[in-house]
Structure formats: structure tokens, C-alpha cells
C-alpha positions in Angstrom: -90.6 19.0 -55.4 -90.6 22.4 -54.5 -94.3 23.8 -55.5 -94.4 27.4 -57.5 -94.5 29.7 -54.8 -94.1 33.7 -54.9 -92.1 33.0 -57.7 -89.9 30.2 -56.4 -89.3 27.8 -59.1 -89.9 24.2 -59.1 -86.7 21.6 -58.2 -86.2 18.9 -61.4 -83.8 21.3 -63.0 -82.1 22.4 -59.8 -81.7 18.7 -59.1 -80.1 17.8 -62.7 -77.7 20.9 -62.2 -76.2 20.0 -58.9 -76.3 16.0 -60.1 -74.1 17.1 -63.1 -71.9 19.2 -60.7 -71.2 16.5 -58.5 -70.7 13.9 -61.5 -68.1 16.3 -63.3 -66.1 16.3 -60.0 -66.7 12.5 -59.2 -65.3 11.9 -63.0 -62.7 14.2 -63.1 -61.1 12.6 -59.9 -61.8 9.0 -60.4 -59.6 10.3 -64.1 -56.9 11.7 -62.0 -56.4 8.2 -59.9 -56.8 5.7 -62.7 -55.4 7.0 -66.1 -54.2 10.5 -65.2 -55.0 14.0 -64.3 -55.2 16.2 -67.9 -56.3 19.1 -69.1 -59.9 18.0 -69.8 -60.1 16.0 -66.6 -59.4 18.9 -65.0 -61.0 21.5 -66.4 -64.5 19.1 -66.1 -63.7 19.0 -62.3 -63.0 23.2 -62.3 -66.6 23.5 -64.6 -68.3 20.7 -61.7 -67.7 23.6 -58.8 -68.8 26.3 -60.3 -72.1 24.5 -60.7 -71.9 24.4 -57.4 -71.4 27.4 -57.1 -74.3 28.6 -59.0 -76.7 26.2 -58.2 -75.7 26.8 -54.2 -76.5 30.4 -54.7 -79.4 30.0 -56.0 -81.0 27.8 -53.8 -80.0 29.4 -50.5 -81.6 32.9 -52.1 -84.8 30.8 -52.7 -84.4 29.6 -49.4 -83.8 33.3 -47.8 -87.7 34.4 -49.5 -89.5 31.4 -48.2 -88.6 32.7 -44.9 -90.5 35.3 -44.8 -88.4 36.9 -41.7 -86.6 40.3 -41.4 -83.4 41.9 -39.9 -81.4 39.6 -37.1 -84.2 36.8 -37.2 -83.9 36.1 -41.0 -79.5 36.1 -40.3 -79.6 34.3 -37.1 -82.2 31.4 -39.2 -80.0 31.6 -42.2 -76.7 30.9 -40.5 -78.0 28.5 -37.9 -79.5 26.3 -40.9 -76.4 26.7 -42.5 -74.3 25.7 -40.2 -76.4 22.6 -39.6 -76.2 21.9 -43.0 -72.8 22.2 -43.8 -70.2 21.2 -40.8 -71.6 18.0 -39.3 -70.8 15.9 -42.0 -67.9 17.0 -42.9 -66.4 16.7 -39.4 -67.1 13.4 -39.5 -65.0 13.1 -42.8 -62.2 14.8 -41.4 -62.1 13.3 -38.1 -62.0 10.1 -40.4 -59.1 10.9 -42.6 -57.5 12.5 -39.1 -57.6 9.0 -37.6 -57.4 6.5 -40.2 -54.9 8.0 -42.9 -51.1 7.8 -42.4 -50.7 11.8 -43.2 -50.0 13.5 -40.0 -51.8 16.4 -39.3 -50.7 19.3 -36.8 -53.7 20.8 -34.2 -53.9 23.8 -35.9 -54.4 22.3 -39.1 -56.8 19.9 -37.9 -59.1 22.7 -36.6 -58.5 24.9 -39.8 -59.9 22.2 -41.3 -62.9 21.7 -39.3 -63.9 25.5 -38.8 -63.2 25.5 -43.3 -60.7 28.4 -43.0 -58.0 26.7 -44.3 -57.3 29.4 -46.8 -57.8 32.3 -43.9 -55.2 30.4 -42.2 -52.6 29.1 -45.0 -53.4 25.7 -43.8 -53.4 22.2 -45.3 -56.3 21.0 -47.0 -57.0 17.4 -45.5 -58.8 16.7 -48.7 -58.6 18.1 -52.4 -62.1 19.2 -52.8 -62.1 21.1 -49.4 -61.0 23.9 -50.9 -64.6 25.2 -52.3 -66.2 25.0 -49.0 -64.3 27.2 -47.4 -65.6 29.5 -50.2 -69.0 28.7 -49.6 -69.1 29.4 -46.1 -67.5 32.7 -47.0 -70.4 33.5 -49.6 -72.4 32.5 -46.8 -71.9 35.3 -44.8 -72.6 37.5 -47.7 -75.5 36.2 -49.2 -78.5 37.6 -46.7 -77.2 40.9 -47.5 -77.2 40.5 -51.1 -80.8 39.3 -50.3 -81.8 42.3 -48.6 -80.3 44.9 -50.8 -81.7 43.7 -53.8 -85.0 42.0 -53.4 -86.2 45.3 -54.2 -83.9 46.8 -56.5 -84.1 46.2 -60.4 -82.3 43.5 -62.0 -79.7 46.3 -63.5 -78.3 47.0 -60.3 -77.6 43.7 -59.9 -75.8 43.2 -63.2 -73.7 46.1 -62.3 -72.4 44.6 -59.7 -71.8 41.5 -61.3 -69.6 43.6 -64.2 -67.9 45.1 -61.3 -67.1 42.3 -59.4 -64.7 41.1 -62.8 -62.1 43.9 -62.3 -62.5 43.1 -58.5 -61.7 39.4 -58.7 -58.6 40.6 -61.5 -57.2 43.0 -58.3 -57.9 40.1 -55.7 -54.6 37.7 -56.3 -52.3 40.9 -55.8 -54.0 42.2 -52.5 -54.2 38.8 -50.8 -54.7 35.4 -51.1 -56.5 35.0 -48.1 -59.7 36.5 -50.0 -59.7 34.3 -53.2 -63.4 34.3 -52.4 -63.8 37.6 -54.3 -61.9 35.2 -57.4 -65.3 33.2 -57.7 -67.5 36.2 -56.9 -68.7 36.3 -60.3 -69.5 32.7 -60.5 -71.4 32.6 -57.1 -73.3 36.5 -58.6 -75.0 34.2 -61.0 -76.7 32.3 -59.6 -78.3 35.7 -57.5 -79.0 36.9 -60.7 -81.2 33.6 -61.8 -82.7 33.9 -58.6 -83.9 37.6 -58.9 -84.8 36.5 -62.8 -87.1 33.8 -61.7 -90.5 33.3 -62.9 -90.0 33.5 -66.7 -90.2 30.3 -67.7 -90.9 29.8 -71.6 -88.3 27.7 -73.3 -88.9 24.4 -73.7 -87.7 22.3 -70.9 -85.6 20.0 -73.2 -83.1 22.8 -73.8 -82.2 22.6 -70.1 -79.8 19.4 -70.7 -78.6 20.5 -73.8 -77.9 23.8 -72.6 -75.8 22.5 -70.2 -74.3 19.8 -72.1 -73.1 22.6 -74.8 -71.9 24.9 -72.1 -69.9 22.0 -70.2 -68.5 21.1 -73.8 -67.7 24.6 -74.6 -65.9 25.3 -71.2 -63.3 22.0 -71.6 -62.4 22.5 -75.1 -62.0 25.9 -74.7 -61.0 27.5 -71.3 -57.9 27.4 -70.2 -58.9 26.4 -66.6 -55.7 27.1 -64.7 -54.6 30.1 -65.8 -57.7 31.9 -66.9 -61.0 32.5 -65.1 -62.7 34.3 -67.9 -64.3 30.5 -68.9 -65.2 30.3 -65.2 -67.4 33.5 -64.9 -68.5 33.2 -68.5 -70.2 29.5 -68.2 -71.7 30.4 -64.8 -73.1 33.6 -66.2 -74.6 31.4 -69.5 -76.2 29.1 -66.9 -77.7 31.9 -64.4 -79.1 33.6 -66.9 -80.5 30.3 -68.3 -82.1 28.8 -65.9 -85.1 31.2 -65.2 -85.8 30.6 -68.4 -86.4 27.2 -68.9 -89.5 25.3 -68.2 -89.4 22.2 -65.5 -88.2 18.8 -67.4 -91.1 16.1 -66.9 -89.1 13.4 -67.9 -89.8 11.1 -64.8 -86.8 8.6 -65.0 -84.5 11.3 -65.2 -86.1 13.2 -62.7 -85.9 10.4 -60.5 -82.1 9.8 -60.8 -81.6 13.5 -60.9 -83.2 13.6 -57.5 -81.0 10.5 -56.0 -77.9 12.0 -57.1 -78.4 15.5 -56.2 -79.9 14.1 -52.6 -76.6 12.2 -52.0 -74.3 15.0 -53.5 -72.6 16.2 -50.6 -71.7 13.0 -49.2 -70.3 12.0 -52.5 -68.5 15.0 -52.6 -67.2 15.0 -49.3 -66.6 10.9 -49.1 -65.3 10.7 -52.9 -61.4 11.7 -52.4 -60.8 9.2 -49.2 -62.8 6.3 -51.1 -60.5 6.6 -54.3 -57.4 7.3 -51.8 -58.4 3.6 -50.5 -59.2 1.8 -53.3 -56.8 2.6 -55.9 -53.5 3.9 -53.5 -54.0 1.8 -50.6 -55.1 -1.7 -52.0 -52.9 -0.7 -55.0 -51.1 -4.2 -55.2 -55.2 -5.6 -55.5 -56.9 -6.9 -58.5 -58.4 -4.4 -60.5 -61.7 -5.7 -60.4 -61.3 -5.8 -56.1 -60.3 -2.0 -56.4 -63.2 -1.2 -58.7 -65.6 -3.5 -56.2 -63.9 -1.2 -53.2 -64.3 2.2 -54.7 -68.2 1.5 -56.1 -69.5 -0.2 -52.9 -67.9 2.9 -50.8 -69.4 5.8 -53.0 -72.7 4.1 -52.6 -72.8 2.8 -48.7 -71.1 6.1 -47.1 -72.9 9.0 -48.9 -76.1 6.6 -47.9 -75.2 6.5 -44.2 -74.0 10.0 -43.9 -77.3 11.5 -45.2 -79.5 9.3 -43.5 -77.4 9.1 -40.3 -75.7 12.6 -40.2 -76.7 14.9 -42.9 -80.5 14.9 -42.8 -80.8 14.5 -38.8 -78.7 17.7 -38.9 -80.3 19.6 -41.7 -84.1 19.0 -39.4 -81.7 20.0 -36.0 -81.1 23.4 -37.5 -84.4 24.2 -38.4 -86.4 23.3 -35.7 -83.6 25.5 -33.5 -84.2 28.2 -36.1 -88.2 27.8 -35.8 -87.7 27.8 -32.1 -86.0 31.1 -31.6 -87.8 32.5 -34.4 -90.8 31.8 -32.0 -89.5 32.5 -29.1 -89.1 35.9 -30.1 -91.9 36.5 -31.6 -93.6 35.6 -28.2 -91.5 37.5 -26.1 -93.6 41.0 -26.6 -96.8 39.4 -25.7 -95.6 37.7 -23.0 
């Protein structure tokens, strides 16, 4: 738990957001390979990212004011950790589906894939829900500036710029696709915004589940999720301007399996596609109940291992590296 620091607010409803997000996604797929993909399947999968989206903003501006740095340290830190976080284990995804799938794969799509630039490059995506990280890693290199500029700056300014992003994201699919980051600009905006509104919590934590419970319910009956993004920036603007809002739940079994799930949520992310790929494609002539056996026993076992084995060694490589140039430099005046 993250302890109320210089207005950095506390994790329990951080952790049910990103556990939903990943759900939605996990649901919406495991739909799409067992009955089939519709238009609420998909439109819960569409609402899952920009959770992510939200939730990953959020967090990583947190992050950027805890480290108390300035100019090149605070980017070099930021994209180091970053970095850390974000590539390791999902190299070793791809390197999986590279080697054991039956797809072939040229070079140059195998290293679009691993550098997440397929959509700089036109390239294949090796997996269906690789797609948002390229966009994330894109908002990464945007974020510390947004940090900078508006630590400081009243909230307005930042609204503006979340109005003006709209027309902005509307101009983007006729310049080029190659920059359909700036189509989930608003989304990603939100979440700065909840970040710079932090600190005023008053609303009773229970209206943090059904908040997002009506927003969630409101975005698949309503949106049109392929054609229309207007749903898309709407629900993640509702949320970011939520969450400061909203007291910490202190319900401790949810909390608990809030925390689990949002802990493992990458892996399941990541691992999710290949696992249903296997269980209900591969061993389609199996029993049901072996395929359903399969597909459970996967989306516990590899998430496990790759955050225990992978993720989390990572995440500490990056930030000791980060610590260590951070005081490296620092010394090098006295010394």
C-alpha cells in the first residue's frame, strides 16, 4: 500500500481499477474463442484498455513526484525504469510465440515486435493485445514532459488541453496512421488530470465499484466501440475525474484479491492470447473439460513465473540502475 504522501494517494482503488481492466480484456477474449466475438464482448475488451490507459497514466505521474529529481536525471530514471518494466517480459512472450507457434514470422517483423513499433513500422502484431503497448511506450515518452509542464500550472490548463486533444485525435486518422497514439490521447489525459486532482478525497469509498460498474455498463450498451471514440474518451474522462474523489475502499477481501490480480496483470495480459490460442485452437479435438483444465492451469502458472521470475527481478534491475546513476551524478561535483 502506497502511504499518503505529498498528495500521493493510497493503492486499493488503483489496484481494483487495473484488476477490472485486465478482467474485461481476459473476458472479452476468452468470449471471442468459446462462443464468439460480439459487439458487447468487444466493446468490454475496447472499455478493459482504456483502464489501462488511465490507470497507467496515473500511476507513472505518481511515480514521476515521488522522485523527487529534475531535468535529464528525472528522464533518464523514468525511461530506464520503464524500460525495465515493460520489455523483458514481453520478449519472453514473443520469443515464445516466435518459436513455438506454426505462424511464420519475417526478421523485421519479429524485431517490430520486440522494440513495440509495430504500428511505426506497418508490421504484424504477433499477438492481438500488442497493439496497446506500442501506445504506451509512445505515451511514455510524453509523459515527463506533461509532468514538468504542469506540476505547476492550474488544473484549467490542463483541461484545455484535454478539450484540444478531441479535435486532434478527429484530424489524426487523415494525417497518418502511424500516430494513432494521438487517437487515445484523450483517454491517456485523464488519467494526468486525476493525478493533478489528487488529494480530495470525500466520497464514500463504496461509490468507487459502483462508479465503475455503471460506467463499464454504460460504455457496452451504449458506445459504438468500432466506429466511434466519443464512448472511449467519455468513460475515461468520468473515471479520471472520479477517482481523486473517492475515499480508499477498506473492504479487506476485496482488497486482497484486488491486489493479486492487479500484481499478476501484465503477465495475464501478455500470456492470455497464446494460452487461449493452445487450449481451445490447438487441443481443439480435446474434451472440453481438458481444454478448460489447459487454459485455467496456464493463466495461473505463467503470469506466476513471469512475475516472480522475470517481471519483478526486472522491475528492482531498473531501479537500482536508476538509483545508481542518479548517485553517481550527484557525487560527481564533490568528487
Amino acid at each position: 500500500m502506497i502511504v499518503p504522501q505529498n498528495g500521493t494517494m493510497l493503492k486499493p482503488n488503483l489496484d481494483l481499477l487495473r484488476a477490472v481492466a485486465v478482467l474485461l480484456v481476459l473476458l472479452a477474449h476468452v468470449a471471442g474463442y468459446t462462443i464468439q466475438t460480439s459487439r458487447i464482448s468487444y466493446a468490454m475488451g475496447q472499455l478493459g484498455v482504456m483502464l489501462f490507459f488511465v490507470h497507467t497514466s496515473l500511476v507513472l505521474m505518481q511515480s514521476l513526484e515521488r522522485q523527487h529529481q529534475a531535468g535529464a536525471a528525472l528522464f533518464r530514471s523514468f525511461y530506464l525504469q520503464r524500460a525495465f518494466r515493460i520489455y523483458p517480459l514481453a520478449i519472453v512472450m514473443l520469443l515464445g510465440i516466435y518459436w513455438l507457434m506454426d505462424e511464420q514470422w519475417t526478421r523485421l517483423e519479429l524485431l517490430a515486435n520486440l522494440l513495440l513499433v509495430q504500428n511505426l513500422l506497418y508490421a504484424r502484431y504477433m499477438s492481438s493485445v500488442l497493439w496497446s503497448l506500442c501506445l504506451e511506450v509512445q505515451m511514455y515518452l510524453l509523459l515527463p514532459f506533461l509532468f514538468l509542464f504542469f506540476r505547476t500550472r492550474p488544473l484549467r490548463s490542463l483541461l484545455v488541453l484535454w478539450a484540444v486533444s478531441i479535435p486532434l485525435a478527429l484530424l489524426q486518422p487523415l494525417v497518418s496512421a502511424r500516430l494513432n497514439v494521438i487517437e487515445f490521447a484523450p483517454c491517456f489525459l485523464a488519467g494526468v488530470i486525476a493525478w493533478r486532482m489528487q488529494g480530495r478525497e470525500r466520497w464514500p469509498a463504496w461509490l468507487w465499484p459502483l462508479l465503475l460498474a455503471c460506467a463499464g455498463i454504460a460504455f457496452v450498451a451504449y458506445a459504438e466501440p468500432r466506429s466511434n471514440n466519443y464512448g472511449r474518451w467519455a468513460v475515461c474522462l468520468a473515471v479520471g475525474l472520479a477517482i481523486p474523489w473517492m475515499r480508499q475502499l477498506a473492504v479487506p477481501l476485496l482488497n486482497r484479491a484486488s491486489q493479486v490480480v492487479a500484481r499478476y496483470s501484465y503477465g495475464i495480459y501478455l500470456f492470455h492470447p497464446p494460452i487461449l490460442w493452445l487450449s481451445f485452437r490447438t487441443m481443439e479435438a480435446y474434451q472440453p473439460l481438458m481444454q478448460w483444465l489447459t487454459f485455467l492451469s496456464l493463466l495461473v502458472a505463467l503470469p506466476f513465473l513471469g512475475y516472480h521470475l522475470v517481471e519483478l527481478p526486472m522491475i528492482q534491475l531498473g531501479r537500482r540502475l536508476s538509483e545508481r546513476k542518479a548517485a553517481a551524478k550527484a557525487a560527481a561535483p564533490a568528487a
